[in-house]
KOLDONU-707176 format. One record per atom (N, C-alpha, C, O): residue number from 1; atom name; x, y, z. Coordinates in steps of 0.1 Angstrom, whole numbers. Layout:
! KOLDONU-707176
+------+------+-------+-------+-------+
: resi : name :     x :     y :     z :
+------+------+-------+-------+-------+
:  NUM :   CA :     X :     Y :     Z :
...
+------+------+-------+-------+-------+
//
This chain:
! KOLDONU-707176
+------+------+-------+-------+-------+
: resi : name :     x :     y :     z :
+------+------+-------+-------+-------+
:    1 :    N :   612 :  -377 :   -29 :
:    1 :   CA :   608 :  -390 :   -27 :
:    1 :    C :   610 :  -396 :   -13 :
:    1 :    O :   603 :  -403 :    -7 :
:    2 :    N :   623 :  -389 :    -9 :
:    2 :   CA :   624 :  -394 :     8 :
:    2 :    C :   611 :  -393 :    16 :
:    2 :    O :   606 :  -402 :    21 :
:    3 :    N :   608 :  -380 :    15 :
:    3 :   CA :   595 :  -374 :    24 :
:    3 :    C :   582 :  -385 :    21 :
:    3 :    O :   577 :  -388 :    31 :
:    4 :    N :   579 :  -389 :    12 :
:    4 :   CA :   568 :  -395 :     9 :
:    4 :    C :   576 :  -411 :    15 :
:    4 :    O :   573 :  -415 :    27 :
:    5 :    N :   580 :  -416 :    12 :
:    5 :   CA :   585 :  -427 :    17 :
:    5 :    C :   586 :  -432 :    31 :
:    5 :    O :   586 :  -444 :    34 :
:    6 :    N :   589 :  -417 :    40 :
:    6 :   CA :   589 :  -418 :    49 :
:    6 :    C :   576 :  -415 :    59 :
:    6 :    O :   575 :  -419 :    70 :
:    7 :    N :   567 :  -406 :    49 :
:    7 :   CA :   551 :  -407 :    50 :
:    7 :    C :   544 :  -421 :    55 :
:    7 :    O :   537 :  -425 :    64 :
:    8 :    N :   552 :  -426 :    42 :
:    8 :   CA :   543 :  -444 :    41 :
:    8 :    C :   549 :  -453 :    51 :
:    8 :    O :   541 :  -462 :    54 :
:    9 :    N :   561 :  -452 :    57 :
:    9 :   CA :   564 :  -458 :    65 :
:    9 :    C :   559 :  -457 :    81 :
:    9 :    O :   559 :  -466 :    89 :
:   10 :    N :   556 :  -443 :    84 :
:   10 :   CA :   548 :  -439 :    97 :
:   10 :    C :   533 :  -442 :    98 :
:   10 :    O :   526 :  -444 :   108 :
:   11 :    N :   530 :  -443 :    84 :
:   11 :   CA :   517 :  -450 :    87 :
:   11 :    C :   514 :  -459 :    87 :
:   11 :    O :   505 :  -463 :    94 :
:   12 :    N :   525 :  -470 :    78 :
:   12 :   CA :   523 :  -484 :    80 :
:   12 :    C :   530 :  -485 :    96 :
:   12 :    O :   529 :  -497 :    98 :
:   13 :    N :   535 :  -481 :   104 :
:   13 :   CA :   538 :  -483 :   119 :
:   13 :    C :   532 :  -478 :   130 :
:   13 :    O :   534 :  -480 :   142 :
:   14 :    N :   524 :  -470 :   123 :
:   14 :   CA :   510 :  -463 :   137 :
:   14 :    C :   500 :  -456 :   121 :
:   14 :    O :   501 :  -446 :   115 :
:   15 :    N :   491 :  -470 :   120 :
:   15 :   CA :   479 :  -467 :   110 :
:   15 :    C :   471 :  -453 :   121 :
:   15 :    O :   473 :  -450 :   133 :
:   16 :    N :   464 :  -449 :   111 :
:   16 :   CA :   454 :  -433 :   112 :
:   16 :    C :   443 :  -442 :   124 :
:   16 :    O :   439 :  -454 :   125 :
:   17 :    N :   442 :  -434 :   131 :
:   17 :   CA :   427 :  -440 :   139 :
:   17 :    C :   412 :  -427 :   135 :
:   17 :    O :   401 :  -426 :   140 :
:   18 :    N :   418 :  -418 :   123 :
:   18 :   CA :   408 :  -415 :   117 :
:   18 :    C :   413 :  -408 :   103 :
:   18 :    O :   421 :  -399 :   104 :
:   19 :    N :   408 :  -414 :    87 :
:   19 :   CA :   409 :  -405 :    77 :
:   19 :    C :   398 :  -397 :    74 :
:   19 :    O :   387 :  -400 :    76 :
:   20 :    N :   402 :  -387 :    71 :
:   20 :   CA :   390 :  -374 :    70 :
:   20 :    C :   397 :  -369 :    50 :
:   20 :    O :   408 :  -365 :    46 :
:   21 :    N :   387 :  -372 :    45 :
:   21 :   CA :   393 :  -368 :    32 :
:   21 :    C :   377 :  -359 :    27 :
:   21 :    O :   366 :  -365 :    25 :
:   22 :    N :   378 :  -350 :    26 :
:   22 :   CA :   365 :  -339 :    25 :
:   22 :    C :   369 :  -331 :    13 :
:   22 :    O :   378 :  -323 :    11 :
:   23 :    N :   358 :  -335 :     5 :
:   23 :   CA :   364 :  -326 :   -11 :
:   23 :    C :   377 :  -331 :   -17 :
:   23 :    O :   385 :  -325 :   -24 :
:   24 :    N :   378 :  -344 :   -13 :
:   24 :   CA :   392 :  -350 :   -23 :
:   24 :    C :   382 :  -357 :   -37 :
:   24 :    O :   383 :  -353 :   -49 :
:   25 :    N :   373 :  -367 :   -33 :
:   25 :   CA :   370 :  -377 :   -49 :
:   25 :    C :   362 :  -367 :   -53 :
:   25 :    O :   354 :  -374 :   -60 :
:   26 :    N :   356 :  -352 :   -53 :
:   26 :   CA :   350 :  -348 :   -59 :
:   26 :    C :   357 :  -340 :   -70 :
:   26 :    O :   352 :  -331 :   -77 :
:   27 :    N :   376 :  -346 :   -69 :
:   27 :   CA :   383 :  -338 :   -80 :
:   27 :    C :   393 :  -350 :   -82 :
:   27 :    O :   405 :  -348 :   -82 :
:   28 :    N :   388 :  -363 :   -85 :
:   28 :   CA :   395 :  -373 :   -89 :
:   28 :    C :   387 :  -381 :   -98 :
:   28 :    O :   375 :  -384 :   -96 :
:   29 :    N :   395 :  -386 :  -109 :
:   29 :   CA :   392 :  -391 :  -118 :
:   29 :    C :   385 :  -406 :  -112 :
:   29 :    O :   381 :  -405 :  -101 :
:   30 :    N :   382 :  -421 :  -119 :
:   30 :   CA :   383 :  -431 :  -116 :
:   30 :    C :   392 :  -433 :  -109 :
:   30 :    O :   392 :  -432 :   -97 :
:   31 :    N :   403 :  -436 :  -118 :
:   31 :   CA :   417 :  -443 :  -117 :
:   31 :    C :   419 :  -440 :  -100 :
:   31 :    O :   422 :  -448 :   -91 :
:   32 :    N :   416 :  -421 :  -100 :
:   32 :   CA :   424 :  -416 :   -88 :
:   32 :    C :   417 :  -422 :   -74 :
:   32 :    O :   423 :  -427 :   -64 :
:   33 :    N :   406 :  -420 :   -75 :
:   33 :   CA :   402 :  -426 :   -66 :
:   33 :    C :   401 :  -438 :   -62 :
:   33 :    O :   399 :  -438 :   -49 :
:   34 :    N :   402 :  -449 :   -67 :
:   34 :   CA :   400 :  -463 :   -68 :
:   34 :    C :   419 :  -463 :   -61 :
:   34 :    O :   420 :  -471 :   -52 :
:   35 :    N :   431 :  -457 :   -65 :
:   35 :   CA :   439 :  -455 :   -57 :
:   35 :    C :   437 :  -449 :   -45 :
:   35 :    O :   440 :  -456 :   -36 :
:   36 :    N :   433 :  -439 :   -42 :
:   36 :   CA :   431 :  -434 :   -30 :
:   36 :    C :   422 :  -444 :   -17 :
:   36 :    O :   427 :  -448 :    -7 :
:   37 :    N :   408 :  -445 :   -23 :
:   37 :   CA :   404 :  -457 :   -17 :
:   37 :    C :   416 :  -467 :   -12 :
:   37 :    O :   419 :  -467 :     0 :
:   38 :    N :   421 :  -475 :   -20 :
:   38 :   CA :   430 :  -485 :   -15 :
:   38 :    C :   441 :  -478 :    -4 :
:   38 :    O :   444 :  -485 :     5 :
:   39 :    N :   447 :  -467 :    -5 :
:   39 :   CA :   453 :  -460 :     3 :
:   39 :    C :   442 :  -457 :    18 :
:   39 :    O :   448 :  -459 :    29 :
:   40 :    N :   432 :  -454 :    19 :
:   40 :   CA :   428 :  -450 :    27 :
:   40 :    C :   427 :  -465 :    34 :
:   40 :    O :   430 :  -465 :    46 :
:   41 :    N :   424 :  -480 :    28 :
:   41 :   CA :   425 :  -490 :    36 :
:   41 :    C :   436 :  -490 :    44 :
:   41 :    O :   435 :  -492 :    56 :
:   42 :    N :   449 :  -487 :    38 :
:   42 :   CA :   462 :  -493 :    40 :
:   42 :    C :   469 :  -484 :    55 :
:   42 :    O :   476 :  -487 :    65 :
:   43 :    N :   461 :  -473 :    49 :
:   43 :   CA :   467 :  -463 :    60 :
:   43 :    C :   457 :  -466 :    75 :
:   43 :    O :   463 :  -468 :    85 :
:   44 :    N :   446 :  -467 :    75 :
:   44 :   CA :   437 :  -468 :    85 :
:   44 :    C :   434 :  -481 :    90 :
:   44 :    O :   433 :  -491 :    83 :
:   45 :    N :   433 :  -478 :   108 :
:   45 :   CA :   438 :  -489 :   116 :
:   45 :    C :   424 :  -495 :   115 :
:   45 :    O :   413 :  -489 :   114 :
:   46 :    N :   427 :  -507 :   117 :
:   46 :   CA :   411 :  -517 :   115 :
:   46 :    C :   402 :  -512 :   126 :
:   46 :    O :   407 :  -507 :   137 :
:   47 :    N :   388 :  -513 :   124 :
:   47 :   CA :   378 :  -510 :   135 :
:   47 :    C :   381 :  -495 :   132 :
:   47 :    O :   369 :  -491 :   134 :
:   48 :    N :   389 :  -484 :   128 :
:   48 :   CA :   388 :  -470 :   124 :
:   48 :    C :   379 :  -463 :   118 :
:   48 :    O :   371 :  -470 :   112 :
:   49 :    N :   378 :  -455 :   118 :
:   49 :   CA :   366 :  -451 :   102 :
:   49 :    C :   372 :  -435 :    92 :
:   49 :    O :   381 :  -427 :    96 :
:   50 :    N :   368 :  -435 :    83 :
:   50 :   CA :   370 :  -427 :    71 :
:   50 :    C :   362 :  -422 :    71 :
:   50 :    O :   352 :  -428 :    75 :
:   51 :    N :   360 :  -406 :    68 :
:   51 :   CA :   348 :  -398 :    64 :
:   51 :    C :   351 :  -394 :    53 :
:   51 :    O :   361 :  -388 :    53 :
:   52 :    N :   346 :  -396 :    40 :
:   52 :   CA :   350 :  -390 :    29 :
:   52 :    C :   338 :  -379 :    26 :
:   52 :    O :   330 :  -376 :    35 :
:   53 :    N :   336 :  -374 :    13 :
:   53 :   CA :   328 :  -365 :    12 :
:   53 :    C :   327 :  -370 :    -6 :
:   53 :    O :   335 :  -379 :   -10 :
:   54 :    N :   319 :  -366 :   -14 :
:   54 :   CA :   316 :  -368 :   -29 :
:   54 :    C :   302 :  -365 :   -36 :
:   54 :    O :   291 :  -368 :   -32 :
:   55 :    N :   304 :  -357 :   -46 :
:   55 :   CA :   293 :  -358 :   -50 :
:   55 :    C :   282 :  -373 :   -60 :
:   55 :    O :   285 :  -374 :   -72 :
:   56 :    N :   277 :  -378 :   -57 :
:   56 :   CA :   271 :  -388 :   -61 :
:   56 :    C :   256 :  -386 :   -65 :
:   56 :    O :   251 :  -376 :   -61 :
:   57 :    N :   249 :  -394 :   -73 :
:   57 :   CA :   238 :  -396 :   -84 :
:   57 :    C :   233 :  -407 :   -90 :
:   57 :    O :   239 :  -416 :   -97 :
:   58 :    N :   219 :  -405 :   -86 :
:   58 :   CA :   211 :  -419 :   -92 :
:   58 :    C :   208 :  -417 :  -103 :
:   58 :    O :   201 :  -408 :  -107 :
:   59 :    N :   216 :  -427 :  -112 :
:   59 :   CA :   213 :  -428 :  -132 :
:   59 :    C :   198 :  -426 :  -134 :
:   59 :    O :   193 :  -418 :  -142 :
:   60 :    N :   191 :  -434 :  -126 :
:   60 :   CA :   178 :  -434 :  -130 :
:   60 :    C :   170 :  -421 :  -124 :
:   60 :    O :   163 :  -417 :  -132 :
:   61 :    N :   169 :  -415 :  -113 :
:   61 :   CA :   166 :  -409 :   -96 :
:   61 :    C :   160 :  -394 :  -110 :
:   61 :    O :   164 :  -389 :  -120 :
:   62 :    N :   147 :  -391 :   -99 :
:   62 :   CA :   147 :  -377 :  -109 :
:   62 :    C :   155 :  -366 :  -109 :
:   62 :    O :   150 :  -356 :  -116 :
:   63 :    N :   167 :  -365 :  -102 :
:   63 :   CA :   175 :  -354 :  -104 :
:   63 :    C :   181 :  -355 :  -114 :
:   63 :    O :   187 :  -345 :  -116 :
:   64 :    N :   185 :  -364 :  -125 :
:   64 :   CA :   194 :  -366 :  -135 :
:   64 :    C :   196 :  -353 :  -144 :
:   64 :    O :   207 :  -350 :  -149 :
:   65 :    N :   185 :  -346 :  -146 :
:   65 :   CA :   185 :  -334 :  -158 :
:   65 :    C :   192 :  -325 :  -147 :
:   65 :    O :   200 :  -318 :  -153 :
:   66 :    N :   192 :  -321 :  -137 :
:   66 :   CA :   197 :  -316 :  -126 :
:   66 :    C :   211 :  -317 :  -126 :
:   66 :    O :   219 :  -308 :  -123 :
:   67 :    N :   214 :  -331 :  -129 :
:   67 :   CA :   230 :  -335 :  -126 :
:   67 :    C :   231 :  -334 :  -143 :
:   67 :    O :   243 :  -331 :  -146 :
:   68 :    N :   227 :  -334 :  -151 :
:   68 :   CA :   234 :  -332 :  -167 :
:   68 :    C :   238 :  -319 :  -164 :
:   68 :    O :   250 :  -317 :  -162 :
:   69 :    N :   230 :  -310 :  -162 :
:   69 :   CA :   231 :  -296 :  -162 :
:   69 :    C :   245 :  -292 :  -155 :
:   69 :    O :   253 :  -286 :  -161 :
:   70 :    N :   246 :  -296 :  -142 :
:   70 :   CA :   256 :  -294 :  -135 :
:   70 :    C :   269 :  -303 :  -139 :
:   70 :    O :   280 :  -297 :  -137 :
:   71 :    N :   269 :  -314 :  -143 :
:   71 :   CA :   281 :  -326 :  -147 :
:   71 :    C :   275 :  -327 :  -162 :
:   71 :    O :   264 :  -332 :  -165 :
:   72 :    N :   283 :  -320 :  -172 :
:   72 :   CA :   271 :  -323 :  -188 :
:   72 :    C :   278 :  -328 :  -194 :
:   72 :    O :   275 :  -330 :  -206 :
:   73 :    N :   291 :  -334 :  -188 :
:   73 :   CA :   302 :  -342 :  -199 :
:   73 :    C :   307 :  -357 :  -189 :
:   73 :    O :   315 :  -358 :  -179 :
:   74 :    N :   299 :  -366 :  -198 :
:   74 :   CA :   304 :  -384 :  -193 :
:   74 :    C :   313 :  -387 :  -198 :
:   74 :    O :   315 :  -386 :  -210 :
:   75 :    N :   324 :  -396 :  -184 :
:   75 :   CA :   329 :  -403 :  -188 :
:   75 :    C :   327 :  -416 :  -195 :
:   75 :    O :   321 :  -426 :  -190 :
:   76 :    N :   333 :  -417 :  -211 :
:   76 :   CA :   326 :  -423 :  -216 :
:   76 :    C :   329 :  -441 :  -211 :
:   76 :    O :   321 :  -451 :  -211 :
:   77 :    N :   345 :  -440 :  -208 :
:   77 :   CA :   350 :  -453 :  -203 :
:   77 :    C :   339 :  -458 :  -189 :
:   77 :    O :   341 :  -470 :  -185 :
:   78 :    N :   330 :  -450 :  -181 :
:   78 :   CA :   322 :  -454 :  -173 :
:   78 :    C :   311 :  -460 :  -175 :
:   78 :    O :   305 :  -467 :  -166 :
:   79 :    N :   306 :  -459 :  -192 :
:   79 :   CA :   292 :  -459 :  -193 :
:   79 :    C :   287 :  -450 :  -185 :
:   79 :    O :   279 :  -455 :  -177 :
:   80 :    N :   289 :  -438 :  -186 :
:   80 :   CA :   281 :  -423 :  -179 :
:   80 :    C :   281 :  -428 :  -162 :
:   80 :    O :   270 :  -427 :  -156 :
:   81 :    N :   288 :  -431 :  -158 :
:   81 :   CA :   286 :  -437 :  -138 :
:   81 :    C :   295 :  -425 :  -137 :
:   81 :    O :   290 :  -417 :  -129 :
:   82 :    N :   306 :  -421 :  -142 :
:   82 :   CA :   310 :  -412 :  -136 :
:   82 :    C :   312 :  -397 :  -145 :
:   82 :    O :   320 :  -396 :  -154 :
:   83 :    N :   303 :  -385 :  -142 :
:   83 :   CA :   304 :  -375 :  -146 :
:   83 :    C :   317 :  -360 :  -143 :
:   83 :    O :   326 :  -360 :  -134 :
:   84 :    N :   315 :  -350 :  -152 :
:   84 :   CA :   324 :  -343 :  -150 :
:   84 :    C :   319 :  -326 :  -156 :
:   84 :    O :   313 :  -324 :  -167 :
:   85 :    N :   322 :  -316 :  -145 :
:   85 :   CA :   316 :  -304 :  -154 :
:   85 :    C :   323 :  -299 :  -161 :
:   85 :    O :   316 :  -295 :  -170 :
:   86 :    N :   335 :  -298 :  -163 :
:   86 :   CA :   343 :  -293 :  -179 :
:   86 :    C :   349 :  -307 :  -183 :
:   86 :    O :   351 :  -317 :  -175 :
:   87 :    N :   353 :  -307 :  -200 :
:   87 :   CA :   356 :  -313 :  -204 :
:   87 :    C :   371 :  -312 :  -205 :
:   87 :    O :   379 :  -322 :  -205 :
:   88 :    N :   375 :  -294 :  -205 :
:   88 :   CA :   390 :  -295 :  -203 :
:   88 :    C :   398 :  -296 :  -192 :
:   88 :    O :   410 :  -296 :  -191 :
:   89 :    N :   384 :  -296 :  -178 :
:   89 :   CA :   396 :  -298 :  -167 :
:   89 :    C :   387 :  -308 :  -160 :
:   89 :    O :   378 :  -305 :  -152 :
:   90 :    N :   389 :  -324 :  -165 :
:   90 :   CA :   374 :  -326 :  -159 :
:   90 :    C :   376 :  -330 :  -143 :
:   90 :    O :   367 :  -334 :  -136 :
:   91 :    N :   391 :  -327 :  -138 :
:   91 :   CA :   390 :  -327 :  -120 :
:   91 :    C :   388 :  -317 :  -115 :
:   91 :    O :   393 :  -312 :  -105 :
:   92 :    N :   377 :  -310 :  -123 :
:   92 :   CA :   371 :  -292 :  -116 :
:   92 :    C :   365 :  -301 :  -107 :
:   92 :    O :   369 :  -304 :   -96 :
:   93 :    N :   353 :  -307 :  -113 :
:   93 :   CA :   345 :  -314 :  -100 :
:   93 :    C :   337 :  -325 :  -112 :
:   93 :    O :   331 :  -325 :  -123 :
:   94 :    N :   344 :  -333 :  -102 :
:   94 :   CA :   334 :  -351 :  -109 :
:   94 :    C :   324 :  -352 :  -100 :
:   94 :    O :   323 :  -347 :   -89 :
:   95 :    N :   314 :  -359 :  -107 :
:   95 :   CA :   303 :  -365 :  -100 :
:   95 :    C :   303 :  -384 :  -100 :
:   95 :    O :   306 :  -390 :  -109 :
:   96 :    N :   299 :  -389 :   -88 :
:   96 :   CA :   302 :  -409 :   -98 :
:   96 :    C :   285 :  -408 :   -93 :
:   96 :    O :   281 :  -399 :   -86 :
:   97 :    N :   277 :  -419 :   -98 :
:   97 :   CA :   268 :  -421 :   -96 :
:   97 :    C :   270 :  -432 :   -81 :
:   97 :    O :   281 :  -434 :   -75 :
:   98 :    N :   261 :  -435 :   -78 :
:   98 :   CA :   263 :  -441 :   -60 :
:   98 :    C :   270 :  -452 :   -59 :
:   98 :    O :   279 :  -454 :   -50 :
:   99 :    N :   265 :  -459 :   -72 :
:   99 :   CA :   269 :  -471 :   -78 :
:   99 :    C :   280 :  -478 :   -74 :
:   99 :    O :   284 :  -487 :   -67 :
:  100 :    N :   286 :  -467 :   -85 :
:  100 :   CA :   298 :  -469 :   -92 :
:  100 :    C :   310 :  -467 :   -77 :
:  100 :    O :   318 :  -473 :   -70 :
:  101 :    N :   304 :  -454 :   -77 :
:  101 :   CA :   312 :  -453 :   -58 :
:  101 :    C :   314 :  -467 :   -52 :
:  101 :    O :   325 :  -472 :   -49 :
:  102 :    N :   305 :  -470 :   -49 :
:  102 :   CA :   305 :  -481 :   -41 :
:  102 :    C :   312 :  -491 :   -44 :
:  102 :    O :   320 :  -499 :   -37 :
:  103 :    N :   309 :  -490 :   -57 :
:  103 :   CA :   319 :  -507 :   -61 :
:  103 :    C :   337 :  -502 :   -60 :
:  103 :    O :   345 :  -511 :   -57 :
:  104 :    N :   341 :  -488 :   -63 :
:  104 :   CA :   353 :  -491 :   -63 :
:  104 :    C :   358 :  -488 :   -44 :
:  104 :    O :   369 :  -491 :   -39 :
:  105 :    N :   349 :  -484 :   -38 :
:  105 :   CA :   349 :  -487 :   -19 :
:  105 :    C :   352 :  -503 :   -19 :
:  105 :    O :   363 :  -508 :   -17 :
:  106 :    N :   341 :  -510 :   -22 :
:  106 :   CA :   341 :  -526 :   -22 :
:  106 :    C :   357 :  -527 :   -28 :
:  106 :    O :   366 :  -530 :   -19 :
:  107 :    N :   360 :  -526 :   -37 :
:  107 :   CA :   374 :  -530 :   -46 :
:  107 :    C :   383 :  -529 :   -34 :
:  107 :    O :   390 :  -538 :   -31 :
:  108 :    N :   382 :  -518 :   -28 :
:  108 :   CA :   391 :  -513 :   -23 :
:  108 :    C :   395 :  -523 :    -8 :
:  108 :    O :   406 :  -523 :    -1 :
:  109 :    N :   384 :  -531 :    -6 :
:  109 :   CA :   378 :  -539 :     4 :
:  109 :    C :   373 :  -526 :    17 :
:  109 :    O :   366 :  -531 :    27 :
:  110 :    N :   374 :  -519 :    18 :
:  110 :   CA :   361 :  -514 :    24 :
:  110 :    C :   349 :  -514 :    25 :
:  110 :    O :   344 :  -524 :    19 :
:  111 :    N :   341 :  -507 :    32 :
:  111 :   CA :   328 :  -507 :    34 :
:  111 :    C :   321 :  -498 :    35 :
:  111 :    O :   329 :  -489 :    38 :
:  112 :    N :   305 :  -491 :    34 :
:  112 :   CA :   303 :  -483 :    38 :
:  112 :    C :   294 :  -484 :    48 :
:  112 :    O :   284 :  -490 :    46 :
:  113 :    N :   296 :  -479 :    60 :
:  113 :   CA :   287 :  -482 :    74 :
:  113 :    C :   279 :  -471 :    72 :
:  113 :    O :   268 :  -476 :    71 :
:  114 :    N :   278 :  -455 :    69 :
:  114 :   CA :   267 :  -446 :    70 :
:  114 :    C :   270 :  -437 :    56 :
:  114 :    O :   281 :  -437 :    50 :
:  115 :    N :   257 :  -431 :    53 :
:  115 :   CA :   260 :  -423 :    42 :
:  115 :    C :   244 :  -413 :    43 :
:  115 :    O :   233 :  -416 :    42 :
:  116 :    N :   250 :  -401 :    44 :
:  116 :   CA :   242 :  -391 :    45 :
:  116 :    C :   242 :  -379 :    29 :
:  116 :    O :   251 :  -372 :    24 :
:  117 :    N :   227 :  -382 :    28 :
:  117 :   CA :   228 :  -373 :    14 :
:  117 :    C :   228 :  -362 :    12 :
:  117 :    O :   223 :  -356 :    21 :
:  118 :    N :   235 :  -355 :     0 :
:  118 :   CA :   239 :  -341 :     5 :
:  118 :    C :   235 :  -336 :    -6 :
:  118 :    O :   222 :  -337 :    -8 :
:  119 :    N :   243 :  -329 :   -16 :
:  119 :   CA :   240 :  -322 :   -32 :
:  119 :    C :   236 :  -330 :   -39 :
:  119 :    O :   243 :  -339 :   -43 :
:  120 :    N :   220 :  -329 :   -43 :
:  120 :   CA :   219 :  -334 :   -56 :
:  120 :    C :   218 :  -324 :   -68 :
:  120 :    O :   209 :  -315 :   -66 :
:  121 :    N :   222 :  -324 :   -75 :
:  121 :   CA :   221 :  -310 :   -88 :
:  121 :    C :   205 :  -317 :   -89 :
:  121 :    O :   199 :  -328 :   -88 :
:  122 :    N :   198 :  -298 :   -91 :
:  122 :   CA :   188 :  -300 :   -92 :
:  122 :    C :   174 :  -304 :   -86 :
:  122 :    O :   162 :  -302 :   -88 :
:  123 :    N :   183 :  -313 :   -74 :
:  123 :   CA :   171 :  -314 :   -64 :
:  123 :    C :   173 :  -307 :   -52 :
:  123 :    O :   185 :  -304 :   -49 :
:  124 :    N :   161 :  -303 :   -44 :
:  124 :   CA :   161 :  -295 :   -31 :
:  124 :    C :   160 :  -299 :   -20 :
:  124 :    O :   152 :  -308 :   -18 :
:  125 :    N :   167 :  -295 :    -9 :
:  125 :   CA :   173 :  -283 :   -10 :
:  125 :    C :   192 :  -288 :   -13 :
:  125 :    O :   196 :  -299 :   -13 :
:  126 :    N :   196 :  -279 :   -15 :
:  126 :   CA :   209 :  -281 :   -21 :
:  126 :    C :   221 :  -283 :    -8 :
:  126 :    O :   229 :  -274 :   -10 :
:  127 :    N :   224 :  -289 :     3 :
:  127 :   CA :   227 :  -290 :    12 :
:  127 :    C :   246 :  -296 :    12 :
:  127 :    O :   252 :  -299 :    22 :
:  128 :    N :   250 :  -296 :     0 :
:  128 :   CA :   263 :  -302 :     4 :
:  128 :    C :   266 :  -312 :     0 :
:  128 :    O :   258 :  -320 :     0 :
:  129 :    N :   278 :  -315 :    -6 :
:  129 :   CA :   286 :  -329 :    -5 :
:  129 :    C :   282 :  -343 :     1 :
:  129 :    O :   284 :  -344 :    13 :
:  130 :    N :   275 :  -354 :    -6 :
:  130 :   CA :   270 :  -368 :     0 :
:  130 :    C :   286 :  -370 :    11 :
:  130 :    O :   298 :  -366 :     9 :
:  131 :    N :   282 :  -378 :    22 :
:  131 :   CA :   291 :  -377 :    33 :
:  131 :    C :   291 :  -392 :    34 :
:  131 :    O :   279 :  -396 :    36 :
:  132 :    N :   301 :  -403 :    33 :
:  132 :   CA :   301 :  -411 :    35 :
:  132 :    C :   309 :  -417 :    46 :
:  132 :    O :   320 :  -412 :    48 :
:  133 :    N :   305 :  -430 :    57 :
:  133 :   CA :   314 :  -435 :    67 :
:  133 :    C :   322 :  -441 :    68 :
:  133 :    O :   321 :  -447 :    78 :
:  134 :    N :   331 :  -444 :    62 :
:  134 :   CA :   338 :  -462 :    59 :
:  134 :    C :   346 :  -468 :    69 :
:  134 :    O :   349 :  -462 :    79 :
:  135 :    N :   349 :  -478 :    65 :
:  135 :   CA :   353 :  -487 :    76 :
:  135 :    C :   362 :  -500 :    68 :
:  135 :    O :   361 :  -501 :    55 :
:  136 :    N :   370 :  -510 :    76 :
:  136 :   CA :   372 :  -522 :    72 :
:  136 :    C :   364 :  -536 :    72 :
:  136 :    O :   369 :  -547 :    68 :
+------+------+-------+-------+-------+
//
């Protein structure tokens, strides 16, 4: 517990002037991320930016049979915003819909300044992880 404490203390005394978190919310629950988010505010110095990485999906958008296929088990506490490919480990890889993303960024009081689209299950070409910019 020292180590981490002393983690939180160097950041709150010289905040990040960049978080890079790549392939983190594509293995976190809600809960986890909606903590993380607020972490990534706390840690990073205002005017900074965050690159996150995630997979995301339009409920409505025609890839959805694309993304059942690949995420076939909803979180039911989301109303289906956030998906998962196993049911027994569902932080193999989540999917959130864009949405839903966004709102727990907002929660978090963040923002998103750029977002470049990446993997959509099902749709072409298959290019990667949606890449997001954030900011304060």
């Amino acid at each position: 517990m020292a180590l981490i404490d002393s983690v939180h203390e160097a950041v709150r005394q010289h905040p990040a002037d960049l978080v890079l978190a790549k392939s983190l919310f594509t293995h976190l629950t809600r809960e986890d991320a909606a903590h993380y988010l607020r972490e990534i505010r706390r840690a990073l110095r205002p005017g900074s930016p965050a690159v996150v990485t995630a997979f995301l999906f339009d409920p409505s958008g025609p890839e959805m049979a694309g993304v059942r296929r690949a995420f076939p088990h909803e979180d039911s506490r989301s109303g289906g915003r956030v998906r998962y490919r196993s049911r027994r480990r569902p932080t193999a890889a989540v999917a959130y819909s864009r949405a839903e993303l966004e709102d727990l960024i907002e929660r978090a009081r963040l923002r998103v300044q750029w977002l470049r689209p990446g993997y959509y299950p099902g749709g072409e070409p298959i290019t990667g992880q949606d890449t997001l910019l954030l900011g304060h």
